[in-house]
Every structure is written in structure tokens, then in C-alpha cells.
N, C-alpha and C positions, 0 to 999 in steps of 0.2 A: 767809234763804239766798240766796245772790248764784249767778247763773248765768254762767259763764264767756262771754267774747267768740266764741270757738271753737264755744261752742254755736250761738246765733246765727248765726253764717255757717253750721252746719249743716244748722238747721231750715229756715233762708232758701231753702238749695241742695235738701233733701228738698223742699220745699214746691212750687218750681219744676218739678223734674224731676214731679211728680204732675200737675201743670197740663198738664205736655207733653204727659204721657204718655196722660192720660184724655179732654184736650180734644177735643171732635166738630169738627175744623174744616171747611171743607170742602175736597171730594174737590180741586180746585185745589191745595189749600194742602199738603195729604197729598203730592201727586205733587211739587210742587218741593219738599216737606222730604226727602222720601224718595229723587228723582232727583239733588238737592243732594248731603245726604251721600255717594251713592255715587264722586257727580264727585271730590268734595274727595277721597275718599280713594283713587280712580285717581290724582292726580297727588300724593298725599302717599307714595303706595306710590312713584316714581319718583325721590322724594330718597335721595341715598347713604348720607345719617343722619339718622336722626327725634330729634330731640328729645324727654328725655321726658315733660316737660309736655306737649306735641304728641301724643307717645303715650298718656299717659292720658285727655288730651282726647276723640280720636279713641274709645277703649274706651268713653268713656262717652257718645258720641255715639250709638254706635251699641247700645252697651246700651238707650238710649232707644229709639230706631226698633226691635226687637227685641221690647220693651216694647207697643208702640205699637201693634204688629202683633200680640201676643196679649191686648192690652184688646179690640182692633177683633175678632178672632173670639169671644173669649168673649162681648161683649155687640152684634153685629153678624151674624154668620152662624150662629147655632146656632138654625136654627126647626125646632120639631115637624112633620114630615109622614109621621108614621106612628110606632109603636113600634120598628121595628126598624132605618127609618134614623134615628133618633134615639138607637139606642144605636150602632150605626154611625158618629152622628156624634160621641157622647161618646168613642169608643173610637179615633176620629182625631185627639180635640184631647187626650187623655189623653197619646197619641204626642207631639204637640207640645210639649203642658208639660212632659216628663219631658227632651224635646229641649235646649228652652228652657232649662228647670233646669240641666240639664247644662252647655249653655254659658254662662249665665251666672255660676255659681260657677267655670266654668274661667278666664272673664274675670278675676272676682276673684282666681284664685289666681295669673296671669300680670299681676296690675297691676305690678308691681315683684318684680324678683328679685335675689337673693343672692349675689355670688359670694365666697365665703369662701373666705380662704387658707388655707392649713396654718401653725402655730405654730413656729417654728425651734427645736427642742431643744439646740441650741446654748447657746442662754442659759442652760439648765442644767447643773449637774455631772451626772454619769453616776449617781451613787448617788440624784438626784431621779427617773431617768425611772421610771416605774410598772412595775410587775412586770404582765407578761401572759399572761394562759392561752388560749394558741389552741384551740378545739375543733372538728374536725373532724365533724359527724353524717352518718353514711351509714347505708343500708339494703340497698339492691340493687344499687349501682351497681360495674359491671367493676373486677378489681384494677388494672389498668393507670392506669383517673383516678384510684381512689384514691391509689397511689403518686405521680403525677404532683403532687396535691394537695400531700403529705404532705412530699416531697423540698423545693418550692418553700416550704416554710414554713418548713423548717428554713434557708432562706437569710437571711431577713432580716436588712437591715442594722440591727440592733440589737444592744445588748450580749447575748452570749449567757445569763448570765446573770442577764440579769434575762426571759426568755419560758419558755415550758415549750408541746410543743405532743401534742395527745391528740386519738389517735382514737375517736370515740362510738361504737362499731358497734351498732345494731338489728336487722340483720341473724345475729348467733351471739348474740345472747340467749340464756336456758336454756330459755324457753319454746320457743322455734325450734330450738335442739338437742336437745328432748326432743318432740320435734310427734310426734303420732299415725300421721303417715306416715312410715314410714321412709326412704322416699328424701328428702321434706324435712329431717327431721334429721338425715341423712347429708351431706346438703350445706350444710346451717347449719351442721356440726359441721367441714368441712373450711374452709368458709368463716373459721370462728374461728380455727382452728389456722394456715392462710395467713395473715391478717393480724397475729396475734399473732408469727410469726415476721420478719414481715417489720418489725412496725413494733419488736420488738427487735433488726435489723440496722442501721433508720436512724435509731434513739437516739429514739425519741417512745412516748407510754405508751398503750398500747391499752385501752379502758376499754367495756363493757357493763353488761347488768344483766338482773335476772330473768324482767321480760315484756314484753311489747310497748306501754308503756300512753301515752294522752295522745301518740303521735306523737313528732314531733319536738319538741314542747316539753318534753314527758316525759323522750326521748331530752337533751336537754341539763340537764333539772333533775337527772335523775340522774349526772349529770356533774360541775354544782356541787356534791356531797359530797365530791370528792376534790381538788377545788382551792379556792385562798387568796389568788390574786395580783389584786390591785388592780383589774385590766382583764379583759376576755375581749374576745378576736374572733373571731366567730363564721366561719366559712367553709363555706360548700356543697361539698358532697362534690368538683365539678368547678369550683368557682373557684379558677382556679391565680394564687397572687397574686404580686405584682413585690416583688422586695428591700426597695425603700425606705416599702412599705404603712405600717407602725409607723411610722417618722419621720414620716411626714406627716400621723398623725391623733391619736399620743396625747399632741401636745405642749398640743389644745387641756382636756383633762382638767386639766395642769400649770397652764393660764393661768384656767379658772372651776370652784370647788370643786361649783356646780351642774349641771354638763355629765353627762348620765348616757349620750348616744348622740352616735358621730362615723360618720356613715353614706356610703358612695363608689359611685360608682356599678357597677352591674351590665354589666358590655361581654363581647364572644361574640366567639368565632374562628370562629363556624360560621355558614353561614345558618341562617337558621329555614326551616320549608318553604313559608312563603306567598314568599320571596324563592327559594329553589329551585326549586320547581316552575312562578314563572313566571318562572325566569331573571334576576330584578333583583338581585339579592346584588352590591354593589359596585358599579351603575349608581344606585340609587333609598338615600335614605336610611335607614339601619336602625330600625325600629320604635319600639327600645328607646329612643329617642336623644328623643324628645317627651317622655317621662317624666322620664327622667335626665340630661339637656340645658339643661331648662328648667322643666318645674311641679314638681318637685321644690327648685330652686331658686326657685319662687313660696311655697312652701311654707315653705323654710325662711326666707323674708322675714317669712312672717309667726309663724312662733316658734313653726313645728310640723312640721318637717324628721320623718320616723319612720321607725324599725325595717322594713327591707326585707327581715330575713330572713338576711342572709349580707354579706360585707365589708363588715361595720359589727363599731364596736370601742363595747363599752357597761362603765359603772361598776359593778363588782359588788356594791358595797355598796345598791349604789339597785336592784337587781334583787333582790337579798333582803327588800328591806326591804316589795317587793311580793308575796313569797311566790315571786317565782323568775319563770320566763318565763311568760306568762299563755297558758292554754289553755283558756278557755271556748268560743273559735270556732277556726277551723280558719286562719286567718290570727293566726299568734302572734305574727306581731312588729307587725303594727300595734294590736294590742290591747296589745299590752306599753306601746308608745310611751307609745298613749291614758292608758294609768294613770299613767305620769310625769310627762306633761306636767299630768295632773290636779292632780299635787301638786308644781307649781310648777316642776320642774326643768327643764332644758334641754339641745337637741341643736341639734347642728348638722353641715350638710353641705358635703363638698366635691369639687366637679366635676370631680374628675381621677378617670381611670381606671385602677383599680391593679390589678384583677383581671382572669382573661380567662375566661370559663367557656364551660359547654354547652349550646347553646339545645335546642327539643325538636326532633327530627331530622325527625318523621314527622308528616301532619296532625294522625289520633289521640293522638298525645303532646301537641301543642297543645290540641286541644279539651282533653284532662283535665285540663294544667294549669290553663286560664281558667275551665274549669268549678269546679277548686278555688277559687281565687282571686275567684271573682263569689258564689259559698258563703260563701265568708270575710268580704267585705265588704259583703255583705249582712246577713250574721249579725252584724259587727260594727256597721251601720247602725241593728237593730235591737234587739238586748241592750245593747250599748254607744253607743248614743246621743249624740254631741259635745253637742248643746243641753239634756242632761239631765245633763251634769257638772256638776258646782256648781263647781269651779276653772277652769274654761277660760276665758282670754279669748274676746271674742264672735268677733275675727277668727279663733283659733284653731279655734273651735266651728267656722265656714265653712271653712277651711281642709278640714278631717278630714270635714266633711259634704259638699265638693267629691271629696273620693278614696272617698268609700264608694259616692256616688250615682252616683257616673257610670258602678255596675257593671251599673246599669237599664237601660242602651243597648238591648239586646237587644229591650223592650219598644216599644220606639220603632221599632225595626229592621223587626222581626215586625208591625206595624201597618204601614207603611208598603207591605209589600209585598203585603199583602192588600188596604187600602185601595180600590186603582183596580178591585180586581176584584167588590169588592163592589158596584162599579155595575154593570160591564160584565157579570156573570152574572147579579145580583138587582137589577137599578135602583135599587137605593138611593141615595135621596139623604141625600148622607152629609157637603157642603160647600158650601152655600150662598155664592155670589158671583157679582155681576154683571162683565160684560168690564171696564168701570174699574174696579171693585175691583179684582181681579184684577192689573189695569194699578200701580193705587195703592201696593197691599200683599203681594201675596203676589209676585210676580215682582222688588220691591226686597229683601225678607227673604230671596229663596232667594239673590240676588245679592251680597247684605250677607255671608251666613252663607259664602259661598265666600270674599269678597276680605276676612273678619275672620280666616279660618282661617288665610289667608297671610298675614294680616298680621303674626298673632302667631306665628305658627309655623314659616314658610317656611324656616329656619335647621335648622330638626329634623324636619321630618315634608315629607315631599313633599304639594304636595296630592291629595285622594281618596283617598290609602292608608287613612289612616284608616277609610273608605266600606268598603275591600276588609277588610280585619281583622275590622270590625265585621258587616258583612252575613255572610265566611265563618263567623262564628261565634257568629252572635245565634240562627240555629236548634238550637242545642245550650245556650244556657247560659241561654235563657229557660225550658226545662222546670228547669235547676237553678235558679235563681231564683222559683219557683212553689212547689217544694218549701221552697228555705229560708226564703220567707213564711209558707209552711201550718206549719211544723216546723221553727223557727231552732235548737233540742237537737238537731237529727239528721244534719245532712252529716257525713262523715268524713273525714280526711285521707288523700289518695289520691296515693301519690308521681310524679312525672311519670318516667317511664320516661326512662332515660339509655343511651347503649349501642344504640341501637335498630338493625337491620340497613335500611340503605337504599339496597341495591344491585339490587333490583329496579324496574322499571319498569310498573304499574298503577295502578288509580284506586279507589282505597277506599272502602268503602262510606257514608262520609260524603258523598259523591256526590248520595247518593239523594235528602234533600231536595229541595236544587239541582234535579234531573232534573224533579221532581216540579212541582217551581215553575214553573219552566222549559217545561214543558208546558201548564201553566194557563196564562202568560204569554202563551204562542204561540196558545193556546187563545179567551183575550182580545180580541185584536187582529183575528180572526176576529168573535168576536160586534159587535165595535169597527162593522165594516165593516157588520153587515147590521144593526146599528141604524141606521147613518146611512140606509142602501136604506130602510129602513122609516119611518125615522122624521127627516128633511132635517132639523127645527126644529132637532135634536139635536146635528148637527155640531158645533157650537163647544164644546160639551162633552165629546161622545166624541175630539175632538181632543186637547184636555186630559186626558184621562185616556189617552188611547193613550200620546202621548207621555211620561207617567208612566211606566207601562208600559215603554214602552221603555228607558227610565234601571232601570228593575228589569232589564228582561232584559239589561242590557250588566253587569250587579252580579250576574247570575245566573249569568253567563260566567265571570266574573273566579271565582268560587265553585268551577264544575265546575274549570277550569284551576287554582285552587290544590289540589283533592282528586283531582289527575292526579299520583298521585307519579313522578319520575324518579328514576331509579338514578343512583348516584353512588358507583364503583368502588375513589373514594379512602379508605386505611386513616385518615390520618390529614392535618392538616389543612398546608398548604402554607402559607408566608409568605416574602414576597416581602424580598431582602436584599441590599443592594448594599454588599458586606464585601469585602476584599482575605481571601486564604486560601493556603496553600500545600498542592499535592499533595508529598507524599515517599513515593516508591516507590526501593526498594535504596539508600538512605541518600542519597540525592540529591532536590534539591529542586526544586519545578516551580512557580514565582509564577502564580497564576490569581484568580479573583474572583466569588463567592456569588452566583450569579442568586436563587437558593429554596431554603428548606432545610424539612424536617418533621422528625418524630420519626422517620421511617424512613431517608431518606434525603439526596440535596443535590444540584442542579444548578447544575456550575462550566463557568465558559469559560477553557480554559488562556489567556492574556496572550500566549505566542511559541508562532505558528504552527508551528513548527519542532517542538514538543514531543508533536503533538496524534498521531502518529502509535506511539511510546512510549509515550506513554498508553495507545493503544488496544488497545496488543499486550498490555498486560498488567490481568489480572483480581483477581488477591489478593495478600495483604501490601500492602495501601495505607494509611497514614494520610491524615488532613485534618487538616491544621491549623489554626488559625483561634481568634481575643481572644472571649473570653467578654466579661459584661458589664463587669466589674472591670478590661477588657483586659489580662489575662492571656493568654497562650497555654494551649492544651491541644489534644491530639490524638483523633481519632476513629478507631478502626479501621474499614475499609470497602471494599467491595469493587464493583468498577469493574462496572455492569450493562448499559447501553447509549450508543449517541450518538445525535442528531440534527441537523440543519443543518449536513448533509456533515460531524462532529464539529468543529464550533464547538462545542456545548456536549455533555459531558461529564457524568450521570448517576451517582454514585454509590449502593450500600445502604450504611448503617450495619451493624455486626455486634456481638454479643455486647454489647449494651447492657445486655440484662435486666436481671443481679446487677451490674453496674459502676454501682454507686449512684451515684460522685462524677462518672463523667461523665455519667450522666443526669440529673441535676441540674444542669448546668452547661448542657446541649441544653434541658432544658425552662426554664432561665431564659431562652437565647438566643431561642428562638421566644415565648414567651408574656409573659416578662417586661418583654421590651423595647418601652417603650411609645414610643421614636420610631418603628419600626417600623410600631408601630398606629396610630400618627398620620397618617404620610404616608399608610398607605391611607385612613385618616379621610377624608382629605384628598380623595382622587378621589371619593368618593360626590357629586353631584350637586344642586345647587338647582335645582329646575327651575317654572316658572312653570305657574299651573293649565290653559294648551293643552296645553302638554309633558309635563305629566305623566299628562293626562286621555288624551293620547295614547299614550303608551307601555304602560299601563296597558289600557286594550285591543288594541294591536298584538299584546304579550307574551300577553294573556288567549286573545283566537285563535288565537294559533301554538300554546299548549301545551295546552290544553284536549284531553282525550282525550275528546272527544263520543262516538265509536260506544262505545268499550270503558265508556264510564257508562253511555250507554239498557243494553248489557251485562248491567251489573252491577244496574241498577233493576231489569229484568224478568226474570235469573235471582234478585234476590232473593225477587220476589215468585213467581215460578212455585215456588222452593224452598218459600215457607211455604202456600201456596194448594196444594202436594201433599200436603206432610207434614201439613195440617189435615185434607184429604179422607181420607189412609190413615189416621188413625189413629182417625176416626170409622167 
């Protein structure tokens, strides 16, 4: 058997990186390897365009030193000096490795990414494009997104006959119209009877079934019995999708008979609340945008792009052939992927954004969904296994064991913030390192680990957001990740509330950890001081560890300030428009121009000064005119509300939208559909470098942080349980 040349250069290259990595050089030779790279890669960060040879270079440079630095703790700083700071100290490098872990399969999944085009449907006759069955699944969510949903889908530019589009309702099942309470099966039963009318006003087939089972995977398999057509795209109850969606994803089905998923990305009109409550919505990059920006696209490089759940269009025949959408964990579509790509087929993604949906409005909404979603990918971590598939290529294996593992964070999180205090209350030594250590290794890996995050990411994620995501929400989804280790059969699917009221101004009881923390922290800093009174040797240590400390408590802040929810009074979401438009009031016509428009209403600036006083006298019988997407004209009926800047601009309401289906349809493609629109805002969101962003990030955290009203909410929660335990004994 003859071994390829290719091998060779392999084993040569493993062989070296292991020399690198395990060598004891000495401590000399550590600081210029380690103060080395970080130089090269300050002034490589300063070119306008990396190369990327250059750039995988660099990835695997610093994968080494990464390396290098958890060889030197594992066999370097872990000495016995006692039972307890020895699990102390397992329990800080456990944190580490799972760190580690994390970023180093993020590395691999960002070595080289994908940009895939859409396939031109052009090149075919009309009678080749595939027959598609849109499905709609909803459960609780408002009629109003429903509709919004449902109108948009019926727009696509595609032949109309060849789509068919249906709503899943889980929500007026027979189980829910027959519920034991009567007022819930009263309202499941009105529930039914509303969308069943409406969705036979706007030509789409309403579709249930008998009980509640298997969720949402259930909710769509029972779906597949009543359709036939080639494709399905699946949509979330509130992703309102853009006309040309189908054009641009089922041409690649047409061009590889293997293709069983064409998956788009997930983009939001709304903020989420960690960008609400600390006011960065449209200053700081969106969240969502690291995922679906970029490793998603690392992802699909390596020929395992998967099932995200909603705007993605899959092969039905390859969904049957797995028994329909997979429901063993609570995350179905990347368990669905899992199974296809098992048996060889393929997906692929593409980075335009077609859809615009609903992110979760309120903290609480957040934690639940990532608490599902860290359930899901644990459980699929664990039952479904990437390295125990027998078909998966090896990189694909890394790929899917890159998106399940990194749902461990939290464990990492939670250690770290206990960590410093586990000296500063109980002395434990828990990290063995002298000051040039220190100097060597641990001071270039925290520095490495910042200028790798903007290396690779700076385009899609500011830096430290990440920090802020993960800290607000590692104390919630580490008790869900404990459960789905002890009991991967038991999470449930739990829907993320949509619709949520968030026009009040308070700090939710998600708080309380924070608080909690927060106080030990301050608590800390305290003991910090009279070790050193006591004990001088000590300083260079309790310095080191205050200072930890301290980067906990500026992360503890950011925490209390995103679970300070603000009101926000708006019904519906405003997008900025710069459109020519005409007022016509008494058959006469008034040239003006679109500042912003929503689904309620429109702020125009009349064009001649001269008009703006006519305008103001009068209140009803106003059309707005103004080119839909198609540029077509259509009219809005509307009725004049107020002015502002001395009337420069002009305020209108919309009226009588509700049942005027064909112009609500027309307002929700204009606002949602239109992805130049989204673009240009794309556009102002921010790069900002790790001082700028480290800064804003606490400016924001201080100003909005509602400190008194959370000690508040800490000490009446617990005065509420410390009564009601004493009265009821």
C-alpha cells in the first residue's frame, strides 16, 4: 500500500506543531515566542487586506500559543496543596478547557468560509421550477404576526402556481378546544374559528390536528400528510419573508439532485433586549450577525451548512425518507440536518437576508429561548453524537461538534466568576504561577484571546459583546445544561413568547443573581484589602485576583443594566425611507417625501413650503400615495395626526387596514420586504475596535443599569420568601 505525498506533508506538519506545542523551552524563549506573535499580529491587524494564506497562517499561529499555554497549565501549574484547593483547581482548568475547546473548534469552523450564490432560475422553463409547500407553524403567537406572516408569503415572486402556502396552527388543536378548562377551550376554540376565516379570505389552507404532540416537529409532520410538492419552506410564525425568497434558494435543488437543505439567514426589525435596555440597537452590531455573517458560512465550507429551524427551504422527498422532521431533542432542525448529512446528502447556505422576524422582546423571553436552544444542543451533543456517526466526514464530525459544544459556555462563565472568590473568602489555592509565568503565559493568551476575537470577527460581532450575552446568560442556562447532562429524554420544548408587552419600565427578577454576585464581588475586594493589612507577602496575588474581580464586577454591571428593562411605547416597528410620495387631499395633489413609515402610520415632509399650512388644516379624507415594491403606485387612506419642526414634517395614521388585505400586503412588503432598506441600516451599525467598544459597553452599562430598583427587587424577593416560609410554619 503506497501512502500519498499529501500524507507526508501532514504528518511532517502534525509532528512539528507537537514539538511546538509540548517543548519546555525556556522561560526567554516563551516570552519572545509569545510577545512575537502578538507584535506580528498588531501590525497584521493594520493591513487593509489579509491575505488568506496570511490568515490561516496567523489561525494557526496562534492556535499553537493557545495550545502551548494549556500544555504549560496542565503539566506546570496544577500542584496538590490540599483537597479542596485542588478541586478548586480542577474546577478552574476544567473552565479553561471547555474555553479552549470552544475556541479552538470556532477557529476551525472560521478557517475558510463560503459565500454561495443563489442559482438563476432563468436557465429554466417555468414548468422545471419545483412545486413548494410553504408551512406556516404557529402556537400562541398574536393574529396580527400571523397575518403579517401569511399575506407576505402569498407574494412571492414565483409562479403562482406552482407554491401552495398553509398554516400549522397548534394553538386550536382538538386537544386545546376540548381542554378541561373551559375558558382555555373557549379561547382555543375562537382562536380556531379566527384563523380559519381569515386564512380562507387570503386563499391559504389552515391545517391542525388532534393533540399537542412532539412540538413543533410533530406540529409540521402532521402537516406533511396533506402535501405533495417537491419542496417545503418552512417559516416561523413572525418571519415575514421578501418576494424574491424562492427565487433565490430553489434554483439550487434544480442544479444538485443531492441538495436536501437551502438555508438564509435569520435578520430582526426589532432589538433584542440586551441591545434595548442598554440602548445599543443601531450603534453596536447585531448579535445575530456572528452566527449568520460568518460561522454559519464556516460551516457551510465545510459541507455541513444545517437546519436552523425557519427560512430554509428543504427536499421533501429526503425528509421522508428520514421519517419526517426529527424530534428526539428539542432542537429539530439541527438534529434533522444531522441525519442527512449522515446519509450523504447536502445543503447549502446563502447569506442574503430574506426574512425579517421577531427577536424576543423582554429578558425573560431571552433566557427561555437560550435555555431551549443550550437543552437542544446538548441533548443533541449527547444522543446524537457528530464522532459516533458512521457517515460523516471528519471535518463535518468538527464542524456539528463546533455548534453543539460551544452551548457549554456557561460552565466556563460560572467558574470564572467564582474562581477569584474562592481565594479571596477560603484561601484556596486554586492557580499556581510565579510573576514570570504569569508574564510568559497567561498575560499573552488573555491578549492573544482578545486580538484573535477581532481578528476573526471584528466584521460581525463588536468586541466583548460576546462577554455581555454570555455572562447575562450563563446563570440561567448552566442549571439547564446540568439537567440535560443528568436526563438528556427530559427537556421540553418551550416556545419563546412573541407579542410580549414592553411598555413598562422595571428590572426583572433576573436581576437577582447579578445582585447577588455583585455583592460578593464588592464583598471580595473588601477581604482583598485586609489580606494584604495582614498578610504584605500577599500583595502580588490579592492584586491579581482583585483585579479579576474587578473585570467580574464591570460584567456584573453590564448584567444588572441589561435585566433593567425600558419601556418602549412603540406599537409597531418604524423603518427609515427615503421615497418620493404624494399627499392627495380634495382630489388635488401635494409632491412630499417618506422620512419613516410602520404599519401604523408615516412621517412626510411636504417638498413646497407653501402647502404645509393646507395640509395642517386638514385632518380626514387623506390619501398617501406612494410605488410599492413592483413600483406600482397604490394608495393608503390616512388621517393627518400631528406636526413637528414648526411642520416640516407631517405625521400621518393609517386607517382601515385591518380587512383591506391587498393594501396590507403591499405596506408589509414595503416595510419588511425591502431589503435595500435593511441594508442601508446594516450599513450604519458600527466596527468598532476592542477600546471603543470596551468603552461603550460600560458607559451604556452605567447609565442604564437600574441599581436601587434591583437591591429592590433582591431584598423584596427574598423578605417575600423568608415571610411566607415563617407564616406557613
Amino acid at each position: 500500500m503506497t501512502i500519498s505525498y499529501q500524507w507526508f506533508i501532514n504528518i511532517a506538519i502534525a509532528i512539528m506543531l507537537y514539538i511546538l506545542i509540548t517543548s519546555h523551552y525556556l522561560i526567554e524563549t516563551q516570552l519572545i515566542l509569545a510577545y512575537g506573535t502578538i507584535f506580528f499580529l498588531y501590525f497584521v491587524l493594520k493591513l487593509e487586506k489579509i491575505p488568506e494564506q496570511l490568515s490561516l497562517f496567523i489561525k494557526l499561529l496562534a492556535s499553537v500559543l493557545v495550545l502551548r499555554y494549556l500544555y504549560w497549565r496542565i503539566t506546570s501549574s496544577i500542584v496538590y496543596d490540599g483537597f479542596f484547593d485542588f478541586i478548586g483547581a480542577l474546577l478552574l482548568l476544567l473552565a479553561e478547557m471547555i474555553a479552549i475547546g470552544i475556541y479552538l473548534l470556532g477557529v476551525f469552523t472560521s478557517m475558510s468560509i463560503l459565500h454561495r450564490k443563489p442559482i438563476d432560475l432563468l436557465e429554466y422553463d417555468i414548468s422545471e421550477y419545483p412545486t413548494v409547500d410553504v408551512l406556516i407553524p404557529t402556537y400562541n403567537e398574536p393574529f396580527e404576526m400571523i397575518e403579517k406572516t401569511i399575506l407576505a408569503s402569498l407574494a412571492f415572486d414565483y409562479p403562482s402556481d406552482r407554491f401552495n402556502v398553509f398554516l400549522c396552527d397548534d394553538g386550536g388543536t382538538d386537544q386545546k378546544c376540548y381542554d378541561n378548562n373551559p375558558q382555555k377551550a373557549k379561547e382555543a376554540r375562537e382562536r380556531r374559528k379566527y384563523l380559519i376565516e381569515f386564512c380562507d379570505r387570503a386563499g391559504v389552507t389552515y391545517l391542525t390536528r388532534e393533540k399537542n404532540e412532539h412540538a413543533k416537529a410533530g406540529n409540521l409532520n402532521s402537516a406533511l400528510q396533506y402535501i405533495d410538492s417537491d419542496l417545503i419552506l418552512i417559516l416561523d410564525t413572525d418571519h415575514i419573508p421578501a418576494p424574491q425568497f424562492l427565487q433565490k434558494t430553489v434554483g439550487w435543488f434544480n442544479k444538485d439532485e443531492k441538495m436536501f437543505l437551502v438555508q438564509t439567514p435569520h435578520a430582526f426589525y426589532n432589538a433584542d433586549p440586551i441591545e434595548r435596555n442598554l440602548k445599543i440597537f443601531g450603534t453596536s452590531i447585531s448579535e445575530n450577525d456572528m452566527f449568520y455573517r460568518h460561522i454559519l458560512l464556516g460551516h457551510d465550507f465545510w459541507e455541513s451548512a444545517f437546519f436552523c429551524g425557519s427560512a430554509a427551504v428543504l427536499r421533501r422527498k429526503y425528509i421522508d425518507e428520514v421519517g419526517g422532521i426529527a424530534g428526539d431533542t428539542i432542537t429539530e432542525d439541527a438534529e434533522t440536518a444531522i441525519k442527512l448529512h449522515n446519509r450523504g446528502y447536502k445543503s447549502a447556505y446563502i447569506d442574503e437576508p430574506m426574512v425579517r422576524g421577531l427577536q424576543a422582546e423582554d429578558f425573560a423571553s431571552l433566557v427561555l429561548q437560550r435555555i431551549r436552544w443550550t437543552q437542544g444542543m446538548v441533548q443533541l451533543f449527547l444522543l446524537k453524537n457528530p464522532f459516533m456517526s458512521k457517515n460523516l466526514r471528519w471535518y463535518q464530525m468538527l464542524s456539528y461538534a463546533s455548534a453543539s459544544f460551544f452551548w457549554f459556555f456557561a460552565i466556563s462563565r460560572v467558574i470564572f466568576f467564582l474562581a477569584p472568590l474562592m481565594y479571596m473568602f477560603f484561601g484556596l489555592k486554586i492557580y499556581s504561577a510565579n510573576d514570570i509565568e504569569m508574564i510568559a503565559y497567561v498575560i499573552p493568551h488573555i491578549i492573544m484571546a482578545i486580538m484573535m476575537s477581532y481578528f476573526m470577527y471584528s466584521n460581525v460581532r463588536n468586541p466583548f459583546f460576546s462577554e455581555i450575552y454570555e455572562t447575562a446568560l450563563s446563570f440561567f442556562t448552566l442549571p439547564a445544561i446540568i439537567q440535560a447532562i443528568w436526563n438528556p429524554y427530559n427537556p421540553t420544548f418551550k416556545v419563546t413568547p412573541k407579542g410580549t408587552d414592553i411598555t413598562q419600565t422595571y428590572v426583572s427578577e433576573y436581576a437577582i443573581p447579578f445582585i447577588i454576585m455583585l455583592m460578593l464581588v464588592g464583598l471580595g475586594f473588601i477581604v482583598g484589602a485586609i489580606k494584604i493589612y495582614l498578610n504584605p507577602q500577599e500583595l502580588t496575588i490579592v492584586l491579581m485576583t482583585s483585579f479579576w474581580n474587578f473585570i467580574n464586577f464591570l460584567l456584573l454591571v453590564t448584567a444588572i443594566g441589561v435585566t433593567s428593562e425600558k419601556g418602549d411605547i412603540r406599537k409597531s416597528i418604524r423603518v427609515l425611507l427615503n421615497k418620493d410620495c404624494s399627499i392627495i387631499l380634495n382630489n388635488r395633489r401635494y409632491i412630499a417625501k417618506v422620512l419613516d413609515i410602520s404599519e401604523d402610520g408615516i412621517s412626510i415632509e411636504p417638498l413646497n413650503p407653501e402647502n404645509k399650512e393646507i395640509l395642517l388644516e386638514n385632518r380626514d379624507d387623506i390619501f398617501i400615495e406612494i410605488h410599492d415594491l413592483n413600483g406600482k403606485l397604490f394608495q393608503l387612506p390616512s388621517t393627518f395626526l400631528r406636526s413637528f419642526k414648526w411642520g416640516e414634517v407631517l405625521i400621518f395614521e393609517f386607517k382601515d387596514m385591518r380587512y383591506n388585505l391587498t393594501l396590507r400586503q403591499k405596506l408589509i412588503l414595503l416595510i419588511y420586504g425591502n431589503s435595500t432598506v435593511w441594508n442601508e441600516f446594516e450599513k450604519e451599525q458600527k466596527n468598532m475596535n476592542p477600546f471603543q467598544s470596551f468603552y461603550l459597553i460600560i458607559k451604556q452599562s452605567f447609565k442604564n443599569a437600574l441599581f436601587k430598583e434591583a437591591f429592590k427587587v433582591t431584598f423584596r424577593y427574598f423578605f417575600n420568601k423568608i415571610f411566607s416560609k415563617t407564616r406557613t410554619n
